[in-house]
N, C-alpha and C positions, 0 to 999 in steps of 0.2 A: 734113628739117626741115619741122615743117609751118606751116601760114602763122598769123598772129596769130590769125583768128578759130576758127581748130580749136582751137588752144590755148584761149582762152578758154572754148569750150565743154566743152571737158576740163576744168577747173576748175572751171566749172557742174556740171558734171555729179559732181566729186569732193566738191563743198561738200553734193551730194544725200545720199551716202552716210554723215554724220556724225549721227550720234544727237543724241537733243533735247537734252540734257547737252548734249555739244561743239558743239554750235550756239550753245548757251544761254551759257559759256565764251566763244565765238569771238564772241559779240556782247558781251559784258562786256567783255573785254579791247577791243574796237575803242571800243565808247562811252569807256572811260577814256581812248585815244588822243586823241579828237574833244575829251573834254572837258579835255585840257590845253593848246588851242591854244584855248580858247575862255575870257575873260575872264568869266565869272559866278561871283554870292558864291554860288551854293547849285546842288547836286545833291539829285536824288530817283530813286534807283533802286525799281519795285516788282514783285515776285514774281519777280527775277533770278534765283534757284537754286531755282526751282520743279522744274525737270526735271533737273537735275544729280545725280551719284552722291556718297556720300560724299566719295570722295578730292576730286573737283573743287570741289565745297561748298566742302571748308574751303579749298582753294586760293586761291579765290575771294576766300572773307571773308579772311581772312590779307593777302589784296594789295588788297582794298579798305579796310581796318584801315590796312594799312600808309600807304597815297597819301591816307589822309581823315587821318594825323597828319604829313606829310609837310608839306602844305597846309592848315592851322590857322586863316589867314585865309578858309576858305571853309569850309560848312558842309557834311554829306551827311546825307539821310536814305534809310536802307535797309530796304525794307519786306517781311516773309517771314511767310507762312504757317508756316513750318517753324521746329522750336525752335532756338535761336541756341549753339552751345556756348559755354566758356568758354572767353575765349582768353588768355595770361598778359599780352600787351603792349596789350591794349586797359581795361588798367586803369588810366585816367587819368582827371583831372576832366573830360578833353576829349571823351571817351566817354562817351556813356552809352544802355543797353542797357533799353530799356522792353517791357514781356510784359505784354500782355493776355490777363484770361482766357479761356478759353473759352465759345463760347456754349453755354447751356441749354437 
């Protein structure tokens, strides 16, 4: 068995090995953590699935969709470079999905 701080560094060292995606995941999923023990009306995530793959994209938006209608008294704003699919349960008045054009 080895002692805590080997461990630890084994863990440093496994979190090294994670692509920018599952990094980019593993810090979404921990901010949403942080941000339910913390009392504020408004969230702003920006460029959060910048480096993420498909599957985990929509993972992502799906479970941030899900926890911004869960929580109705608070607001979130989600800001992506990347185009937004359609999702079927984020059609509510509570939602809304704004696209800027492109620049010139």
């Amino acid at each position: 068995m080895g002692s805590l701080n080997e461990t630890s560094r084994r863990q440093t060292a496994e979190l090294g090995t994670l692509s920018g995606g599952e990094r980019s995941y593993a810090t979404l999923s921990f901010l949403m953590a942080m941000g339910e023990s913390m009392e504020i009306p408004f969230r702003v995530m920006d460029e959060f699935d910048v480096f993420m793959d498909a599957a985990n994209r929509a993972a992502a938006l799906e479970m941030l969709i899900a926890m911004a209608t869960e929580v109705s008294h608070r607001q979130f704003i989600f800001l992506t470079p990347l185009e937004v699919p359609r999702m079927e349960h984020a059609d509510t008045e509570a939602i809304r999905v704004f696209q800027l054009s492109a620049p010139e």
